[in-house]
C-alpha positions, 0 to 999 in steps of 0.5 A: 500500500503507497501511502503519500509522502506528504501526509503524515497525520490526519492533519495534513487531509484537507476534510473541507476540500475532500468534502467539496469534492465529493459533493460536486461529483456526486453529480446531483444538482443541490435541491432548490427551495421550489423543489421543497415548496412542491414536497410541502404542498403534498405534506398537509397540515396533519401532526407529525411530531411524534414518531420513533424518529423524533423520540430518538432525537428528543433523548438523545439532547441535554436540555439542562440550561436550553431555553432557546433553540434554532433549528436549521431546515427545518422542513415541516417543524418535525422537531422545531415543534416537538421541541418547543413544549420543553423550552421558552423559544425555537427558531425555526428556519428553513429555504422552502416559504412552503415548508414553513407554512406547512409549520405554521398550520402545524403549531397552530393544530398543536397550539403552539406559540412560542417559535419564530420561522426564519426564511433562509438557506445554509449560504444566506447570510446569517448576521441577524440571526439570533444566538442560541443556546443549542442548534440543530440540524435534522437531516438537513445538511446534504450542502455544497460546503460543509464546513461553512455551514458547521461553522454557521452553527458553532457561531450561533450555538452558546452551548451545544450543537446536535446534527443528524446526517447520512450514514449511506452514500445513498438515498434509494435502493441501490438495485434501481442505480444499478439498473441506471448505472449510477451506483458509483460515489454517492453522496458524502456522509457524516464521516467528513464533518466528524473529521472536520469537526475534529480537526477543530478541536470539537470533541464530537459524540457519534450515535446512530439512530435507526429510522423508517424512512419518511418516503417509504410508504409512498404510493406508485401507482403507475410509471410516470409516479416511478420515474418522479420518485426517482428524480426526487432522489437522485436528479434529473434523468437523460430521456435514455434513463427514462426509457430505462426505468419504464422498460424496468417498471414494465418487465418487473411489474409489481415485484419491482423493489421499493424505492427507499429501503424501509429503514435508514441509518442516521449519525447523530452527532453532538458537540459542545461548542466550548470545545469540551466533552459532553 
């Protein structure tokens, strides 16, 4: 095994740059706040702030001193909302107008009053953003720089940041990428920002949480619900790829495997942001 003569520790690996790279080639193109305003339509009102997912998140925090919060994508306010009965005030932030109204219906069905929604992405700027006394990011961090938005937590985190990301480099069943010929790189994982996080001198706690995915029970009724859940995961498909999956759809028939695995490994990562151990 040749082992580049100038890397001598784990210092000398740029886990910034490795993860910059990784993300362009993965070869989807970053979601745009319109892609999750017409996830949002779909979603309705209805509660969803309490499922095995969110308990695992829930019990995994310290929550002795928090009386703020901010929660970056915060999608539909899944945790924003299951978090603000235990303390005075959440920030609820996310790019999707829609996904944030979604959290208004939501909090007002739950009577929940005491959060804010922020409309914003990870590159906005975030200068008038209040500090909080813990940040979080619930699966929310697939971005094209991970090391400016764990900065942009650690800057608005007083105490303590928790963070859900990836474990598999891929989001769909790999037997459909197969069949398209993209079970190649995948997406980057938690692995990087452990490393980056490290490098920083954070002292990062790792656990995994186990969690049925949230698009597993999505209805396929015919192709064209096919050939868009697919897009959804990976991108936009060449009309090639397209005539792909409809000659796959037609020979499988019914017995064509689900487009998610039914259940999803998810990192939990914490730190404290006074650089000591939890």
């Amino acid at each position: 095994m040749h082992i580049r003569s100038d890397l001598t520790t784990v210092f000398d690996i740029d886990f910034a740059e490795l993860y910059r790279v990784h993300a362009r080639n993965s070869l989807r193109q970053p979601k745009k706040s319109e892609d999750w305003d017409k996830k949002a339509s779909r979603m309705g009102s209805h509660s969803s702030v309490a499922n095995d997912y969110i308990s695992a998140f829930l019990s995994r925090m310290d929550f002795n001193g928090v009386d703020t919060a901010l929660d970056i994508g915060c999608g539909g306010g899944t945790i924003a909302l299951a978090l603000a009965p235990m303390i005075e005030k959440v920030y609820a932030l996310d790019y999707s107008p829609k996904m944030l109204e979604v959290t208004d219906e939501r909090a007002s069905k739950l009577g929940i009053t005491n959060y804010e929604t922020i409309l914003r992405s990870w590159e906005d700027d975030w200068s008038d953003i209040p500090e909080c006394d813990i940040c979080i990011s619930s699966r929310s961090s697939m971005v094209t720089d991970l090391e400016s938005a764990l900065a942009k937590l650690n800057q608005k985190a007083k105490k303590a940041v928790y963070m859900t990301m990836t474990v598999e480099k891929d989001f769909m069943n790999r037997e459909i990428l197969k069949v398209l010929g993209r079970d190649y790189i995948g997406f980057p994982t938690y692995i990087y920002a452990v490393n980056i996080l490290y490098q920083q001198g954070y002292r990062v706690s790792v656990d995994f949480i186990e969690a049925r995915h949230q698009d597993s029970q999505q209805t396929i009724r015919n192709v064209n619900d096919f050939i868009q859940a697919v897009k959804w995961s990976i991108g936009d498909l060449t009309a090639q790829e397209v005539d792909t999956l409809t000659q796959y759809y037609e020979e499988e028939g019914n017995a064509f495997p689900s487009i998610y695995y039914t259940n999803r490994p998810w990192a939990f990562l914490k730190w404290r942001t006074d650089h000591q151990p939890f």
